[in-house]
N, CA, C and O atoms as a CHARMM CRD file, in Angstrom:
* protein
*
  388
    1    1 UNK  N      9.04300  52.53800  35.34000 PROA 1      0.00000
    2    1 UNK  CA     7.84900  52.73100  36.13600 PROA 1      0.00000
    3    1 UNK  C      7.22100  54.04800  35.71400 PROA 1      0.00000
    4    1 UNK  O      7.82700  55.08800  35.45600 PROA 1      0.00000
    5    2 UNK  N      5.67800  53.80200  35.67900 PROA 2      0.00000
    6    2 UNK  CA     5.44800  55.28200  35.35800 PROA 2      0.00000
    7    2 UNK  C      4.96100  56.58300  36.07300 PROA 2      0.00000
    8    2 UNK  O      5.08900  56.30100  37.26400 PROA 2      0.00000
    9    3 UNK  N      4.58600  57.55600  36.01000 PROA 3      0.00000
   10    3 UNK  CA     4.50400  58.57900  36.98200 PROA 3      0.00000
   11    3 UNK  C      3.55600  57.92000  38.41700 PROA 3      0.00000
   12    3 UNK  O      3.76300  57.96000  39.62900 PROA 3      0.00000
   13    4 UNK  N      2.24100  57.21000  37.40000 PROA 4      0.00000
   14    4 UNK  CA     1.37500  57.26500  38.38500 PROA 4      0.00000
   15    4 UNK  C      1.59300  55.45300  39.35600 PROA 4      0.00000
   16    4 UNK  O      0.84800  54.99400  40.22200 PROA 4      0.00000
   17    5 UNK  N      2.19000  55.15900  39.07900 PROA 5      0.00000
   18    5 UNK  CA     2.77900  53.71900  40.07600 PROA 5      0.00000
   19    5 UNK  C      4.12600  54.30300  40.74100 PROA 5      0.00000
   20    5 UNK  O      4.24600  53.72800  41.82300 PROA 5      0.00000
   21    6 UNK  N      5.21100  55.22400  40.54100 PROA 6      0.00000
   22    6 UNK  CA     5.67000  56.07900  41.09900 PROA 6      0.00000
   23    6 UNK  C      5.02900  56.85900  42.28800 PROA 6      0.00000
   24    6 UNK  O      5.49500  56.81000  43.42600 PROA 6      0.00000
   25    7 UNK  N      4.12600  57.45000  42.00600 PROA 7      0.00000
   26    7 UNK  CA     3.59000  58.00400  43.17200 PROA 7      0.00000
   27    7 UNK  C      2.97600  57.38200  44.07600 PROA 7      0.00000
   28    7 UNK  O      2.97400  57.83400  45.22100 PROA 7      0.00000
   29    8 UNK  N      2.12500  55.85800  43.66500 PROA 8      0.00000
   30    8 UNK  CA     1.43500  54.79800  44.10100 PROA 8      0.00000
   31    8 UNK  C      2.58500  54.59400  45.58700 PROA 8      0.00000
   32    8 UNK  O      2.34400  54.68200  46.79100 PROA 8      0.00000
   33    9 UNK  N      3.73600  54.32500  44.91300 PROA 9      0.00000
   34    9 UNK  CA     5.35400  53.79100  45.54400 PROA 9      0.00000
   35    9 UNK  C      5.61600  54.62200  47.06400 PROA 9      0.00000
   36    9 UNK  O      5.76500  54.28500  48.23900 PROA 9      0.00000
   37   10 UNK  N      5.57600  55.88700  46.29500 PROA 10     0.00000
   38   10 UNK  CA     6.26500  56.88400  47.57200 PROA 10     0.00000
   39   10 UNK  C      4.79800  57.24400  48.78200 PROA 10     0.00000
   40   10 UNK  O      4.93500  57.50600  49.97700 PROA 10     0.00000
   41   11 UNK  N      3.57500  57.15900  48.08300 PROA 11     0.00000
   42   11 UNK  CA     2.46100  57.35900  48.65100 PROA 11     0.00000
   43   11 UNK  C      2.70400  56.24700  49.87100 PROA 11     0.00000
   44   11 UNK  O      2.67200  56.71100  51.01100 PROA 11     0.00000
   45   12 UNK  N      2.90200  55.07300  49.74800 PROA 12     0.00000
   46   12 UNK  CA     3.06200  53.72500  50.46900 PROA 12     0.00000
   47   12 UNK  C      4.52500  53.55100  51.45900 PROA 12     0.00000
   48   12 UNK  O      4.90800  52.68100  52.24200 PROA 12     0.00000
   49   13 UNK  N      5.16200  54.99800  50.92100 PROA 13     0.00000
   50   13 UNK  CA     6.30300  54.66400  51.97600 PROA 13     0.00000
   51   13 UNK  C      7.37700  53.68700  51.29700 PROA 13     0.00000
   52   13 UNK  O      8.16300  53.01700  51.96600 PROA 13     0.00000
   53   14 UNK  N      7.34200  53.67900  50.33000 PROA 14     0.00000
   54   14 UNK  CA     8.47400  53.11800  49.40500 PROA 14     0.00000
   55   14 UNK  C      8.98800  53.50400  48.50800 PROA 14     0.00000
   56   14 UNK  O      8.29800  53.59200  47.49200 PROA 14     0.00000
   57   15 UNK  N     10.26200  53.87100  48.44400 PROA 15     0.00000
   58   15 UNK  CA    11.32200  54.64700  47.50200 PROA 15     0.00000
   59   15 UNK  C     11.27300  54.03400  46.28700 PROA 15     0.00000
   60   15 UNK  O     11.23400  52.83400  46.01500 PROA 15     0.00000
   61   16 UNK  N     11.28000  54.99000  45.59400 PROA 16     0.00000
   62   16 UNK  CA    11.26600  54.99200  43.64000 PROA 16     0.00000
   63   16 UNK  C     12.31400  53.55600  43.75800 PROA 16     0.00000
   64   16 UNK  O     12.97200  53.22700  44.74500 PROA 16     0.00000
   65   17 UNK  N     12.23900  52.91300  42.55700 PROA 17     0.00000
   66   17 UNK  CA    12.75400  51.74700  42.25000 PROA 17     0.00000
   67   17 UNK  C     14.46200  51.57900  41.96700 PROA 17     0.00000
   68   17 UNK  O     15.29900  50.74100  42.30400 PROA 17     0.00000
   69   18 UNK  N     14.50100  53.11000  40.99300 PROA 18     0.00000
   70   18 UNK  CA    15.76300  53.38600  40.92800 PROA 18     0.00000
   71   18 UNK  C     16.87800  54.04800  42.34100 PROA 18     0.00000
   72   18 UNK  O     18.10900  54.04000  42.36900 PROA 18     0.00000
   73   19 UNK  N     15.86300  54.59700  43.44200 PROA 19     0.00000
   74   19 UNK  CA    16.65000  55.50600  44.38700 PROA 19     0.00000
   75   19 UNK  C     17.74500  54.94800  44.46500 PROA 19     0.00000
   76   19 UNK  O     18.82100  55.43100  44.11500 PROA 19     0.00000
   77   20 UNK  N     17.45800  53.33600  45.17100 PROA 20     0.00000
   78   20 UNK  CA    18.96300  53.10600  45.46500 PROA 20     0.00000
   79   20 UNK  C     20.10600  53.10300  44.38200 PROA 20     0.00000
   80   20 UNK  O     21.30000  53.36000  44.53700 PROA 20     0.00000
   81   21 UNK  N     19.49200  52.78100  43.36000 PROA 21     0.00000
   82   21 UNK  CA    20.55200  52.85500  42.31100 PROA 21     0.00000
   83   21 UNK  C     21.67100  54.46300  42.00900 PROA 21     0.00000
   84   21 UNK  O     22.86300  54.64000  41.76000 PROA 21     0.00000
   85   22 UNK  N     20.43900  55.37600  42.21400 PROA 22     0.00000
   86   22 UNK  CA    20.99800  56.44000  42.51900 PROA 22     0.00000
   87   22 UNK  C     22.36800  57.02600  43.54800 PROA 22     0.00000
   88   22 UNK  O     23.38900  57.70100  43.41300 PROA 22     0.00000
   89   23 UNK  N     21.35600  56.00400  45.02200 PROA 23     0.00000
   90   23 UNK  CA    22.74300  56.28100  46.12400 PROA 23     0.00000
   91   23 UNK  C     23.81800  55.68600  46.17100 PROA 23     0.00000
   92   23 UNK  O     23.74500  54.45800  46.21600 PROA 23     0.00000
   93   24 UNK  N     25.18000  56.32500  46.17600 PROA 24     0.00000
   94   24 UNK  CA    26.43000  55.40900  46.34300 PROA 24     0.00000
   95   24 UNK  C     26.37800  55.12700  47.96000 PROA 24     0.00000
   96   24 UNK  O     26.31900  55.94500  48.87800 PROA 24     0.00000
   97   25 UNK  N     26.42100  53.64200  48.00100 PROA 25     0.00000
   98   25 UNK  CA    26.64600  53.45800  49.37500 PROA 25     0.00000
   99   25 UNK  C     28.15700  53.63600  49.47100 PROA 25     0.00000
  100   25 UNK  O     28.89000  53.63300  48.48200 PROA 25     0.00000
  101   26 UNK  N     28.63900  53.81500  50.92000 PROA 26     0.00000
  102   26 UNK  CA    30.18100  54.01700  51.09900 PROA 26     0.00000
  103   26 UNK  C     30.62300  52.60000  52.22700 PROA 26     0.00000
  104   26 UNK  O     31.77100  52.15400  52.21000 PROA 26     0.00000
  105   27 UNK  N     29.82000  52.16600  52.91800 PROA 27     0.00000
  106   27 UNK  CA    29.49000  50.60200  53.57200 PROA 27     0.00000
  107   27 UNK  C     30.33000  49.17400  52.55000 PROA 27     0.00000
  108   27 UNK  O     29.79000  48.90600  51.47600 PROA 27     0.00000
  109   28 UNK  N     31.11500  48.66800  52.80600 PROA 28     0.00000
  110   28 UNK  CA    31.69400  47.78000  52.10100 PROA 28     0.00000
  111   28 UNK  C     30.63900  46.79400  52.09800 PROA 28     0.00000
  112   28 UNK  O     29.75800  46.78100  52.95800 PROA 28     0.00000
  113   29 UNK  N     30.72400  45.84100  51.00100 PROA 29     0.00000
  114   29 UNK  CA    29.89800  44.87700  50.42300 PROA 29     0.00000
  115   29 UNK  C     30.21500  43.46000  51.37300 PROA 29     0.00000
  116   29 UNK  O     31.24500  42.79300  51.27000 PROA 29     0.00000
  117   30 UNK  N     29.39200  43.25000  52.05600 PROA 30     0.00000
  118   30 UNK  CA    29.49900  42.14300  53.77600 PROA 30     0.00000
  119   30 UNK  C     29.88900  40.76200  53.03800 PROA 30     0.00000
  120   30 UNK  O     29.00000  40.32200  52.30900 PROA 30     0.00000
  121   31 UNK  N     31.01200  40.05200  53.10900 PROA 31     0.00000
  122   31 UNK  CA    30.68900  38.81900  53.02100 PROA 31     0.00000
  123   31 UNK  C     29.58300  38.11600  53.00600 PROA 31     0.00000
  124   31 UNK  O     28.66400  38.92400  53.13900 PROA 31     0.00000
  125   32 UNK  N     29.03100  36.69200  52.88600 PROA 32     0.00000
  126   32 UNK  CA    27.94400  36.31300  52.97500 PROA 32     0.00000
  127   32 UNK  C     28.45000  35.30700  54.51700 PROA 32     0.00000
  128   32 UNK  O     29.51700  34.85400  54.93100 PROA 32     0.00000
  129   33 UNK  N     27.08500  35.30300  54.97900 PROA 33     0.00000
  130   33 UNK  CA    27.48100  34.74100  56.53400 PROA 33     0.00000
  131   33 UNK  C     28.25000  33.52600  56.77100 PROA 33     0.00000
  132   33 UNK  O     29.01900  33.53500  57.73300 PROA 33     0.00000
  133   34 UNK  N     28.17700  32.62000  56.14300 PROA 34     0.00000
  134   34 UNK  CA    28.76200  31.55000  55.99000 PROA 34     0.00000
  135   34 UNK  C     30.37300  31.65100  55.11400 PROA 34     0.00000
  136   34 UNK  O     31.00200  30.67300  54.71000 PROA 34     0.00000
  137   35 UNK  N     30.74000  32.93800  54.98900 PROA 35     0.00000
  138   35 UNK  CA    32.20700  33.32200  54.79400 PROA 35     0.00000
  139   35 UNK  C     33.07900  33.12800  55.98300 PROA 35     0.00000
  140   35 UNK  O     32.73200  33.62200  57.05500 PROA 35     0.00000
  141   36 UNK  N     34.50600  32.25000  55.85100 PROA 36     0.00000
  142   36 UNK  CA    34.96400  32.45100  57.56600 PROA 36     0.00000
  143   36 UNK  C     35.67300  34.19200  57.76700 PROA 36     0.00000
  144   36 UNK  O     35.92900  34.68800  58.86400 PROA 36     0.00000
  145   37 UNK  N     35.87800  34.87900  56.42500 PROA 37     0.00000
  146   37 UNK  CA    36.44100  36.20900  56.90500 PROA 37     0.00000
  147   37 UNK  C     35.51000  37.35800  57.34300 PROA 37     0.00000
  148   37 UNK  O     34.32900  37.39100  56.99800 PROA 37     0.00000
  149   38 UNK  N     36.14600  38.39000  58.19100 PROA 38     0.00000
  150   38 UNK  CA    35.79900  39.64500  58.75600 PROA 38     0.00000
  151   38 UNK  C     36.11800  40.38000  57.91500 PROA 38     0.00000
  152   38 UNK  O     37.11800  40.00000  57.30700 PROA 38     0.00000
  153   39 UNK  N     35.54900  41.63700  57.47400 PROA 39     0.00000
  154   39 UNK  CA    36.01300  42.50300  57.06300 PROA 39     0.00000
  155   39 UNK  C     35.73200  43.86800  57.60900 PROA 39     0.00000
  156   39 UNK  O     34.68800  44.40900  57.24600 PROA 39     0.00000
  157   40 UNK  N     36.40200  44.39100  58.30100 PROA 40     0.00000
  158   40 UNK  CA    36.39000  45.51700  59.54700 PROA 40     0.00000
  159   40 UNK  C     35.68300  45.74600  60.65200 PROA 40     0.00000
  160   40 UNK  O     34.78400  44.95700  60.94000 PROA 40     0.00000
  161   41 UNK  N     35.90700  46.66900  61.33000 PROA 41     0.00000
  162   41 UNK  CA    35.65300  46.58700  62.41100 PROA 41     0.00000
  163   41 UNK  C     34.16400  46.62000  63.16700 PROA 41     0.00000
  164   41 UNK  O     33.72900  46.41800  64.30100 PROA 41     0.00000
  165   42 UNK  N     33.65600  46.98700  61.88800 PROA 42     0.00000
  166   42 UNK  CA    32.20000  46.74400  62.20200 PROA 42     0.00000
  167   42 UNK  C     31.48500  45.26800  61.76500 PROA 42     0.00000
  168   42 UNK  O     30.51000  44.79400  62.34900 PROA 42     0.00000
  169   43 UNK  N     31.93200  44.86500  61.02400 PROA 43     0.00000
  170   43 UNK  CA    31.50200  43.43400  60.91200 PROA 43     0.00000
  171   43 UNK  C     32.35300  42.00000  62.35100 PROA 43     0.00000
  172   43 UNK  O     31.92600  40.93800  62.80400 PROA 43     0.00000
  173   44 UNK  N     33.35200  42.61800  62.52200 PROA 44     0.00000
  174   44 UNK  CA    33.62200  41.61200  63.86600 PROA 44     0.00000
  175   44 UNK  C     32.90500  42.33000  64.95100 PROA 44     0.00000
  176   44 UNK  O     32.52500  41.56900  65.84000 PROA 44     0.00000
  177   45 UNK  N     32.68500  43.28200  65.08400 PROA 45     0.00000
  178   45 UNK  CA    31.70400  43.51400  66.00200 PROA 45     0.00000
  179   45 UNK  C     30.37700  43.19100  66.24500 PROA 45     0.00000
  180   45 UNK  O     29.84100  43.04000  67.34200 PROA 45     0.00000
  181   46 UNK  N     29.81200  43.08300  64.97200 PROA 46     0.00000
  182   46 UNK  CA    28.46700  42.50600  65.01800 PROA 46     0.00000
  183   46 UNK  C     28.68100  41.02800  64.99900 PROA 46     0.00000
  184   46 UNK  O     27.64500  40.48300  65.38100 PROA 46     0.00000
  185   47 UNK  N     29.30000  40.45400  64.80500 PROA 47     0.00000
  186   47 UNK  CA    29.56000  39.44500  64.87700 PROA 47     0.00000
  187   47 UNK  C     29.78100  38.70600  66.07200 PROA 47     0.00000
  188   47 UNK  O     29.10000  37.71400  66.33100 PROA 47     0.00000
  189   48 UNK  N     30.88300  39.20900  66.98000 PROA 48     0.00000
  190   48 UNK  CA    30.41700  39.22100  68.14300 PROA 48     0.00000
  191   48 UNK  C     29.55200  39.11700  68.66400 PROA 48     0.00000
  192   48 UNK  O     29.30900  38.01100  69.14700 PROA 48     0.00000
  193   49 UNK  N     28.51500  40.33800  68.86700 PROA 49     0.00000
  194   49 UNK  CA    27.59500  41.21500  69.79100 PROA 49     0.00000
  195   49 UNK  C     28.43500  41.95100  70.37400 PROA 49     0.00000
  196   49 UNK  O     28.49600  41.43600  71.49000 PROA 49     0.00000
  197   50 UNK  N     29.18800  42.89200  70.36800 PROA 50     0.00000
  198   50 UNK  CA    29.53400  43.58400  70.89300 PROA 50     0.00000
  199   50 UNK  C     29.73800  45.18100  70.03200 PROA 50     0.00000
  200   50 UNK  O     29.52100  45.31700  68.82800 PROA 50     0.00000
  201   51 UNK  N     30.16900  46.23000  70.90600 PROA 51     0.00000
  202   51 UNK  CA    30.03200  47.75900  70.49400 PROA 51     0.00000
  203   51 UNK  C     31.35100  47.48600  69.69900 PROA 51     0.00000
  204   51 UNK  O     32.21200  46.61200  69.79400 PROA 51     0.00000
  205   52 UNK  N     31.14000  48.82100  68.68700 PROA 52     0.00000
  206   52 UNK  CA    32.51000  49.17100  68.32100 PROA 52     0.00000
  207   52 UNK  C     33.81300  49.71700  68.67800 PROA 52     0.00000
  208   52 UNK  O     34.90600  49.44200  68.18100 PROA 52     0.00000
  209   53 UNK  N     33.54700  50.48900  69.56300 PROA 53     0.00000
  210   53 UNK  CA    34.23500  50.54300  70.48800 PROA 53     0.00000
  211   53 UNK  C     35.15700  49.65000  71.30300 PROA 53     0.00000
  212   53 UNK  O     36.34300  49.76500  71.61100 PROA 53     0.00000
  213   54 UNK  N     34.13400  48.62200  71.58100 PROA 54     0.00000
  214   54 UNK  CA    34.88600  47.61700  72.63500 PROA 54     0.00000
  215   54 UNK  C     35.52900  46.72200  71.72000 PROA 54     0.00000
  216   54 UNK  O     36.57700  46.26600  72.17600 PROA 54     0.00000
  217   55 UNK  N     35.23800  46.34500  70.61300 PROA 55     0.00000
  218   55 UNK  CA    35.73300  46.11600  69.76600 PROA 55     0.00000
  219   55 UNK  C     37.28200  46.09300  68.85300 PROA 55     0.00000
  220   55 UNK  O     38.04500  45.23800  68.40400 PROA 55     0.00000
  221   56 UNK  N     37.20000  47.43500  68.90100 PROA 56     0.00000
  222   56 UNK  CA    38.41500  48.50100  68.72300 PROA 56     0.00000
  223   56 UNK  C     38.95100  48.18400  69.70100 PROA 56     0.00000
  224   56 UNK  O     39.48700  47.09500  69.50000 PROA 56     0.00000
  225   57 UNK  N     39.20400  48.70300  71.18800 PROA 57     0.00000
  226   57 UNK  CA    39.75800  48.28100  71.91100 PROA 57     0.00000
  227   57 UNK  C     40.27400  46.84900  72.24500 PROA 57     0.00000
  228   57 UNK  O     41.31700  47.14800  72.82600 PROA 57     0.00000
  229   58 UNK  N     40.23300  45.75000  72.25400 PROA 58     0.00000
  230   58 UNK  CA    40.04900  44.29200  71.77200 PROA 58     0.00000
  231   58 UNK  C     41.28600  44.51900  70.87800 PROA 58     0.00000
  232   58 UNK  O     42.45100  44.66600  71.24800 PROA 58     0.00000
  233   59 UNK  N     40.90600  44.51700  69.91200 PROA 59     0.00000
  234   59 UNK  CA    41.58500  44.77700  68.61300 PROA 59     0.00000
  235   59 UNK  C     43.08300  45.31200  69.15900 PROA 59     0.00000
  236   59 UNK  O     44.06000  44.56700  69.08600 PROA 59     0.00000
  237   60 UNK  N     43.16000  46.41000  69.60600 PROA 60     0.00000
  238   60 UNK  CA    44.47200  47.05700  70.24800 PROA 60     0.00000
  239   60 UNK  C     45.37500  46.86200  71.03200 PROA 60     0.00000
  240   60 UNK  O     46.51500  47.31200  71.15000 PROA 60     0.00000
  241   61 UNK  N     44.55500  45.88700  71.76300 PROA 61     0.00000
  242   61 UNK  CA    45.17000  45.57700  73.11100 PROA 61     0.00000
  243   61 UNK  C     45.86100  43.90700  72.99100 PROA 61     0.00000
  244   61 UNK  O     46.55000  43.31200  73.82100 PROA 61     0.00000
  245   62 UNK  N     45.36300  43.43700  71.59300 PROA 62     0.00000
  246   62 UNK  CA    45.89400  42.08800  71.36100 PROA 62     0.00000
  247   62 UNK  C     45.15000  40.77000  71.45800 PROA 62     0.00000
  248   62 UNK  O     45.57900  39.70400  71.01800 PROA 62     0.00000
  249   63 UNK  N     43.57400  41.01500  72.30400 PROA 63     0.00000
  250   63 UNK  CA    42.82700  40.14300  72.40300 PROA 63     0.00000
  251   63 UNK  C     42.73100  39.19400  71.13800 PROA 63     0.00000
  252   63 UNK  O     43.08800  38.04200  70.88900 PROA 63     0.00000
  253   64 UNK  N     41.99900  40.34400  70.36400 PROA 64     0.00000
  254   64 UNK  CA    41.08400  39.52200  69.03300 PROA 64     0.00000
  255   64 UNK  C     42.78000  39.94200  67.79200 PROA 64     0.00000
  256   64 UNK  O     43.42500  40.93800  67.46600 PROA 64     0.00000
  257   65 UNK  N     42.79400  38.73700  67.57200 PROA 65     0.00000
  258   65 UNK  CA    43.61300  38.28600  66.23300 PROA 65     0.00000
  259   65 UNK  C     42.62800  39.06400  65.30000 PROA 65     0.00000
  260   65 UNK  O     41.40000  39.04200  65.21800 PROA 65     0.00000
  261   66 UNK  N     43.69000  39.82800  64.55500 PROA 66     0.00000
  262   66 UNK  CA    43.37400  40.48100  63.58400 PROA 66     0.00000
  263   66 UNK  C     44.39300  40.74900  62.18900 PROA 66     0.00000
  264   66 UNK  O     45.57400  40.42000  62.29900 PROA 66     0.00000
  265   67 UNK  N     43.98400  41.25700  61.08700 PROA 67     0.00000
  266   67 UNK  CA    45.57600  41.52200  60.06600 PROA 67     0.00000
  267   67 UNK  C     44.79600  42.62100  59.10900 PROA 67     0.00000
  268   67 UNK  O     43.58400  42.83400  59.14500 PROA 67     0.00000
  269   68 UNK  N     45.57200  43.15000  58.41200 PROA 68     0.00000
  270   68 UNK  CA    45.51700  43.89000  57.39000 PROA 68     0.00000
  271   68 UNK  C     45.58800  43.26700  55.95400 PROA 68     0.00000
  272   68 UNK  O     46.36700  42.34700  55.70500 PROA 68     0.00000
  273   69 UNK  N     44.84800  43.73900  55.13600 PROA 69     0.00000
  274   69 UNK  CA    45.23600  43.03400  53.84600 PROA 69     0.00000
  275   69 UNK  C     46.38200  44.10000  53.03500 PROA 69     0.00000
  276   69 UNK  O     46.18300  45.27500  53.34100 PROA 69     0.00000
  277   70 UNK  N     47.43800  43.90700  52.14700 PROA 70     0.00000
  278   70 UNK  CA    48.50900  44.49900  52.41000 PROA 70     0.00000
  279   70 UNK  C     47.67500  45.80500  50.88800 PROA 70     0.00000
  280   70 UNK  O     47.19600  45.49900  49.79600 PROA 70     0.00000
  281   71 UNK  N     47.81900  46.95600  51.43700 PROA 71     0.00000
  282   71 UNK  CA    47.68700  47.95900  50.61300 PROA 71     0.00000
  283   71 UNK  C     46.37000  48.61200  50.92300 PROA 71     0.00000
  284   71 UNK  O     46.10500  49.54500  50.16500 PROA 71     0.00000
  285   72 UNK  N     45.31700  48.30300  52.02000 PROA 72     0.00000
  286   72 UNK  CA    44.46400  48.36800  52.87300 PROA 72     0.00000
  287   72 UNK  C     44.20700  48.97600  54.37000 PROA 72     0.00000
  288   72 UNK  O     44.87500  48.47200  55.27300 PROA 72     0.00000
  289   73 UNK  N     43.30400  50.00300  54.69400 PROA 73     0.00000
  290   73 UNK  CA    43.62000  50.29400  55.97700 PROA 73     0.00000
  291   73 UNK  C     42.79000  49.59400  56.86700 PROA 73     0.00000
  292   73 UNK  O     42.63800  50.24100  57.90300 PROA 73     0.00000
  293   74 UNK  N     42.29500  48.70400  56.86300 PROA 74     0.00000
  294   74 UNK  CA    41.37700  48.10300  57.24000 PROA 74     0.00000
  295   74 UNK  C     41.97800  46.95100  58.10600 PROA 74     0.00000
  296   74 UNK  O     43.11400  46.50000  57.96100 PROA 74     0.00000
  297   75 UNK  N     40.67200  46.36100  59.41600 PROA 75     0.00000
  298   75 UNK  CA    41.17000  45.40000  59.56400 PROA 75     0.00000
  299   75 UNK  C     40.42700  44.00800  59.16400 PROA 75     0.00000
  300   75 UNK  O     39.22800  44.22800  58.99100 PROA 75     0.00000
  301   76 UNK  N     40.72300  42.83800  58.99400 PROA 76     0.00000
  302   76 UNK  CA    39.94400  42.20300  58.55600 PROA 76     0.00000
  303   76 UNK  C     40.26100  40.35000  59.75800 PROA 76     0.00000
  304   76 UNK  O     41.41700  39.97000  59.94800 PROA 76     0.00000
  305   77 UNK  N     39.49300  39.84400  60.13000 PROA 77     0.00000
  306   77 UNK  CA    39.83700  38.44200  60.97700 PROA 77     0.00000
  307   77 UNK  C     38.99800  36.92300  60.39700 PROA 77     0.00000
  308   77 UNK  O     38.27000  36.73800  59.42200 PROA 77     0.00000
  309   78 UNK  N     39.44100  36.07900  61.38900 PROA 78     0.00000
  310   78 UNK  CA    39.04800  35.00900  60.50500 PROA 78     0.00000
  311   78 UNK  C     38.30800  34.64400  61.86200 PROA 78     0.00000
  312   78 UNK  O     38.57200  34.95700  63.02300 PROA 78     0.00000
  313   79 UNK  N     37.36700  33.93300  61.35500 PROA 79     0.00000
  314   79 UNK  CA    36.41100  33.45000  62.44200 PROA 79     0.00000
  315   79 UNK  C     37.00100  32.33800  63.46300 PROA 79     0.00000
  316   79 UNK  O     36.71100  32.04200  64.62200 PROA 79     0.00000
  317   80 UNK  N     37.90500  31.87600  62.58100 PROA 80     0.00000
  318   80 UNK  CA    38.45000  30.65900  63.32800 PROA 80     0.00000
  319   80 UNK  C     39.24800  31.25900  64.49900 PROA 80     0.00000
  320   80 UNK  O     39.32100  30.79200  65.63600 PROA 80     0.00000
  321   81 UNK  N     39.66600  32.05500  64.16400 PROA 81     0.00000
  322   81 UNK  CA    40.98100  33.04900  65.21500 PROA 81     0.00000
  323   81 UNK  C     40.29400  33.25900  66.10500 PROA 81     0.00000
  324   81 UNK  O     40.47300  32.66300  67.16700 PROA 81     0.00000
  325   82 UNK  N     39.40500  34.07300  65.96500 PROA 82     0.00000
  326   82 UNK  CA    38.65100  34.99300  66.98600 PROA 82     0.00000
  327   82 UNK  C     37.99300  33.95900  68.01600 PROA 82     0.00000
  328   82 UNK  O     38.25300  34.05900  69.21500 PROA 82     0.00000
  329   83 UNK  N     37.33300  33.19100  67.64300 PROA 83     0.00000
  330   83 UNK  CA    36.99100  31.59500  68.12800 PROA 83     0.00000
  331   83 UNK  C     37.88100  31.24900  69.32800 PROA 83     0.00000
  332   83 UNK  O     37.45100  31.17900  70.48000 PROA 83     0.00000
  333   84 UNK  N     39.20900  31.02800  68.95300 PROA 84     0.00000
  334   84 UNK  CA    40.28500  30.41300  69.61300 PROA 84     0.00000
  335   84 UNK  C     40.73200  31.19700  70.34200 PROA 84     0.00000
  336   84 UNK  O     40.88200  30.74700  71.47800 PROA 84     0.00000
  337   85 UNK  N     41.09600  32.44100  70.17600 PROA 85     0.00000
  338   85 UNK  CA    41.44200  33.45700  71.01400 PROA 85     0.00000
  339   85 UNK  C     40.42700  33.52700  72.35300 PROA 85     0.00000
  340   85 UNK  O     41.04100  33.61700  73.41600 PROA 85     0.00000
  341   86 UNK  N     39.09600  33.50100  72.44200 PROA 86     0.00000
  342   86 UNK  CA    38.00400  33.76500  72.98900 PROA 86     0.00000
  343   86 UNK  C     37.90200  32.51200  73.96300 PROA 86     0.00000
  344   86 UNK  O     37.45800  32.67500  75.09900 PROA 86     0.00000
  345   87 UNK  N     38.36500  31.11000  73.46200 PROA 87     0.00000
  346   87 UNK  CA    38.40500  30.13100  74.39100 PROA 87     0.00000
  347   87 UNK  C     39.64900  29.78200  75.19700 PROA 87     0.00000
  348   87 UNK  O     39.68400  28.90600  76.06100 PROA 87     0.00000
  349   88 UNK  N     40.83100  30.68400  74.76700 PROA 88     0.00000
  350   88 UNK  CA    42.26800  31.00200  75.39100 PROA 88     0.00000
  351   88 UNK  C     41.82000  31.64600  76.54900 PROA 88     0.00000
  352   88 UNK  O     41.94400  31.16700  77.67600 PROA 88     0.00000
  353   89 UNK  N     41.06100  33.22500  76.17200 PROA 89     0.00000
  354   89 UNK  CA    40.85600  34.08000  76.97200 PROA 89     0.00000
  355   89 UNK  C     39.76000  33.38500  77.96800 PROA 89     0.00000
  356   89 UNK  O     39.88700  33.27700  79.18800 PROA 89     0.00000
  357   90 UNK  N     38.56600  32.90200  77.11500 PROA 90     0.00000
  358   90 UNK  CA    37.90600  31.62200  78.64700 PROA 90     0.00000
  359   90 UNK  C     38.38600  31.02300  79.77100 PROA 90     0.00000
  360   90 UNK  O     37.90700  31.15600  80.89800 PROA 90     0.00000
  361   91 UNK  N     39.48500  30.25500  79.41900 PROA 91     0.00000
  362   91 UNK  CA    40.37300  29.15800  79.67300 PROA 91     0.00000
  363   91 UNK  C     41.07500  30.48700  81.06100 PROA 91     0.00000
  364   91 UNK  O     40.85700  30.30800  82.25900 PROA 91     0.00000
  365   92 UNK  N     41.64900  31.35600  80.68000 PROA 92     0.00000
  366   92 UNK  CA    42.02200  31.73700  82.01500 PROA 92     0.00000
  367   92 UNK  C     41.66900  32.88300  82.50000 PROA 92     0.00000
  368   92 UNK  O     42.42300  33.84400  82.65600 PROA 92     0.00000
  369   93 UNK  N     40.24700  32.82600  82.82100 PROA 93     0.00000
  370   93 UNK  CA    39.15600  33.36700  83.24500 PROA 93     0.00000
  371   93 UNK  C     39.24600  32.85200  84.45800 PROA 93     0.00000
  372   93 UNK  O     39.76400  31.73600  84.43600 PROA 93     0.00000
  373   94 UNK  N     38.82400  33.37600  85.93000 PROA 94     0.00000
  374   94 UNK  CA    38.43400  33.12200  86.71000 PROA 94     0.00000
  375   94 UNK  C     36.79800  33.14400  86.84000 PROA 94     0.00000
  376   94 UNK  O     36.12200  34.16400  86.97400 PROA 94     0.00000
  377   95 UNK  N     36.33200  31.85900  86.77400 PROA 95     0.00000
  378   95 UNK  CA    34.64300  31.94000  86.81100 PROA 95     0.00000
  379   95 UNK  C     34.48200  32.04400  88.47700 PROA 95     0.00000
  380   95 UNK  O     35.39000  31.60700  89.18300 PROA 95     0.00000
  381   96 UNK  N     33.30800  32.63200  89.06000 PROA 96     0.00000
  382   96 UNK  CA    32.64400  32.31100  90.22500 PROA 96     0.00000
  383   96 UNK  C     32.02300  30.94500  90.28900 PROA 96     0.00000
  384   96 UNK  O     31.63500  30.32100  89.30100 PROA 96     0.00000
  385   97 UNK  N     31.94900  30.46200  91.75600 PROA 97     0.00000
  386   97 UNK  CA    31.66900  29.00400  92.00400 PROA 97     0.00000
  387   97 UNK  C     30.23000  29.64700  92.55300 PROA 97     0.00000
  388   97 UNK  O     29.35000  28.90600  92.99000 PROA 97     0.00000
């Protein structure tokens, strides 16, 4: 690109072509949605709808099925789990009448 479509770029509120190439993201590379795996704790969270936090907690307390991949600190789940777990935890729910 050259100087003056460069400046055209940033004039408009849009980063040089290369920037991102420049930035190392540190964000792991997301499955594609139609993957059944999680890969940490921020992707089962959004996945959910829920905070990270509550999430984490979940996670700790035994709710949401979760595992490690071995040599990894991470956690990672399968959609199917989390699924089943969630209609366990339904199942003995007390709903209001």
């Amino acid at each position: 690109m050259d100087d003056a479509a460069d400046a055209e770029m940033r004039a408009m509120g849009r980063p040089h072509a290369n920037a991102d190439a420049a930035k190392k993201s540190c964000a792991p590379l997301l499955p594609a949605t139609d993957c059944p795996v999680l890969i940490g704790i921020d992707a089962i969270a959004a996945w959910l709808g829920i905070g990270r936090g509550r999430c984490r907690g979940l996670v700790d307390s035994g709710v949401l099925p979760t595992f490690r991949l071995p040599g990894r600190s991470f956690r990672c789940a399968l959609k199917t789990e989390i699924a089943e777990a969630m209609q366990q935890y339904a199942a003995k729910a007390k709903f209001p009448k």
